[in-house]
KOLDRENZA-286121 format. One record per residue (C-alpha): residue number from 1; x, y, z. Coordinates in nm, 4 decimals, always signed. Each point is the difference from the previous one (the first is absolute). Layout:
resi = NUM, X = X, Y = Y, Z = Z
...
END
This chain:
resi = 1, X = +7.2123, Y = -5.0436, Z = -8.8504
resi = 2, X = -0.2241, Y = +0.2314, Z = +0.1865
resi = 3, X = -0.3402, Y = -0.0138, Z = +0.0252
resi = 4, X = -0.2403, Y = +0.2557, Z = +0.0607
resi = 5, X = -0.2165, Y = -0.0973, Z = +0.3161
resi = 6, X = -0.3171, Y = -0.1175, Z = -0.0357
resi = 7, X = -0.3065, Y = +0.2131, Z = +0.0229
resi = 8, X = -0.2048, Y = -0.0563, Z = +0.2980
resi = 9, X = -0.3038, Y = -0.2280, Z = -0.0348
resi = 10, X = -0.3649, Y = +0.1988, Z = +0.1136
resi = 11, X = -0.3497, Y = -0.1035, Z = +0.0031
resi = 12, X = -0.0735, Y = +0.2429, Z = -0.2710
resi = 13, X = +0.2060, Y = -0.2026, Z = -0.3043
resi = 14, X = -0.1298, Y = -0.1988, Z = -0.1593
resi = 15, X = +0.0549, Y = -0.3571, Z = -0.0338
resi = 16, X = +0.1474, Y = +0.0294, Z = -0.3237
resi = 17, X = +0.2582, Y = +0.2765, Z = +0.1006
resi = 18, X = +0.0928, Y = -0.2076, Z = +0.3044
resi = 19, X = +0.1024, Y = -0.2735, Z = -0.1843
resi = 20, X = +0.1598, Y = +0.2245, Z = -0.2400
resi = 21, X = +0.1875, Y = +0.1686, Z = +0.3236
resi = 22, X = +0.1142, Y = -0.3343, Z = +0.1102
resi = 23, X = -0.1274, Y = -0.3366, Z = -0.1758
resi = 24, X = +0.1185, Y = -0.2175, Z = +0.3156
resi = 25, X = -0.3402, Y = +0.1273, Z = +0.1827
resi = 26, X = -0.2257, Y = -0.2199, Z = -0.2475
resi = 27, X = +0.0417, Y = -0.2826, Z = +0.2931
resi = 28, X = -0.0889, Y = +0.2542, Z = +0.2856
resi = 29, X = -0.2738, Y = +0.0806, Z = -0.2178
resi = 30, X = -0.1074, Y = -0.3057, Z = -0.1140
resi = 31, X = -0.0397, Y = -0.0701, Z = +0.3980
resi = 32, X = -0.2059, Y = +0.3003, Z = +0.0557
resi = 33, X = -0.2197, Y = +0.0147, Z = -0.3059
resi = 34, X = -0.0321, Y = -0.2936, Z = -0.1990
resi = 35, X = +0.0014, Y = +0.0012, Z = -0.3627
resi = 36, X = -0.0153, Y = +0.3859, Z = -0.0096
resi = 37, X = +0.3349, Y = +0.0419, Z = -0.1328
resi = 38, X = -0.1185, Y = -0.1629, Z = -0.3246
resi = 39, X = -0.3263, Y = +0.1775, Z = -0.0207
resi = 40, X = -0.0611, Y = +0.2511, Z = -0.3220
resi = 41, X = -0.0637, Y = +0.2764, Z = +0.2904
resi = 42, X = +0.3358, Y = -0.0314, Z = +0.1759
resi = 43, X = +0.0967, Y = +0.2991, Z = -0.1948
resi = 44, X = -0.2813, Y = +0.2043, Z = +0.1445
resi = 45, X = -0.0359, Y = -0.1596, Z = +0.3664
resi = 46, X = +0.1864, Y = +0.1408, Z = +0.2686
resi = 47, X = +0.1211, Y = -0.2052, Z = +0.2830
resi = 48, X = -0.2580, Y = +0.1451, Z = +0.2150
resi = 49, X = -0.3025, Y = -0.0567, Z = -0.1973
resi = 50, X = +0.1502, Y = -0.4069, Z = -0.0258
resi = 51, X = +0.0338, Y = -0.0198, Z = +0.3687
resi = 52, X = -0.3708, Y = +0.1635, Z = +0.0262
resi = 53, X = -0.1448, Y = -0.2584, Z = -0.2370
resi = 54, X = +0.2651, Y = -0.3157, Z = +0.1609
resi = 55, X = -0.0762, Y = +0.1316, Z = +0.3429
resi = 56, X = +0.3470, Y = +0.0363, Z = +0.1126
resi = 57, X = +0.1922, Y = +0.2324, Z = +0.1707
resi = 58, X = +0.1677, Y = +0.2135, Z = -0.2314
resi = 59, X = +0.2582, Y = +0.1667, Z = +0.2191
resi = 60, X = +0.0714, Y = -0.3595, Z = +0.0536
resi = 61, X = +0.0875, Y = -0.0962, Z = -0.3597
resi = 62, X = +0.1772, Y = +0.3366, Z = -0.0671
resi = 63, X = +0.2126, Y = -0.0642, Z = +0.3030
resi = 64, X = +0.1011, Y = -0.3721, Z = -0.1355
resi = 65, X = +0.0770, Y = +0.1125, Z = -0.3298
resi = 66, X = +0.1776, Y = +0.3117, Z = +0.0973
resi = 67, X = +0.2152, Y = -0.2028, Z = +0.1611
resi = 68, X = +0.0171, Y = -0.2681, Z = -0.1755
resi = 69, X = +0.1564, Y = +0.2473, Z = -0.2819
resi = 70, X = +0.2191, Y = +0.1485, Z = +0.2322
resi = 71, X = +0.1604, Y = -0.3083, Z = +0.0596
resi = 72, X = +0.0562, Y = -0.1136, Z = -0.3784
resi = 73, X = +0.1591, Y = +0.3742, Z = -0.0575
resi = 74, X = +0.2336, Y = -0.0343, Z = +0.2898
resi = 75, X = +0.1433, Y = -0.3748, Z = -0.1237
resi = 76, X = +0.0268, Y = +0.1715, Z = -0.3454
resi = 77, X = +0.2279, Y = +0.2198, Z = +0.1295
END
């Protein structure tokens, strides 16, 4: 089966289309931002803006997740 590769993770999704993107970074997340992933505004805050407000790094968390991701495509495979 082939799969299409993932699209790459950027501060400007939200955290809603991240997770749609690839559902394994809800732990990265979690890490990073706390109960965020649950809030009723996931679907309209972007990565960035939850960094801002968590005061993390959000090149950081994009990094993790991006290749976090990468890794789960490549073992699908």
């Amino acid at each position: 089966m082939n799969q299409r590769p993932r699209k790459k993770i950027t501060k400007e999704m939200t955290i809603k289309e991240v997770l749609e993107v690839c559902p394994e970074a809800a732990e990265i997340l979690h890490k990073y931002l706390g109960h965020c992933i649950t809030c009723p505004s996931a679907h309209l805050e972007t990565l960035a803006l939850g960094a801002h407000f968590h005061e993390k790094d959000v090149k950081e968390i994009v990094d993790e997740i991006n290749e976090a991701c990468s890794k789960i495509s490549k073992k699908r495979k």
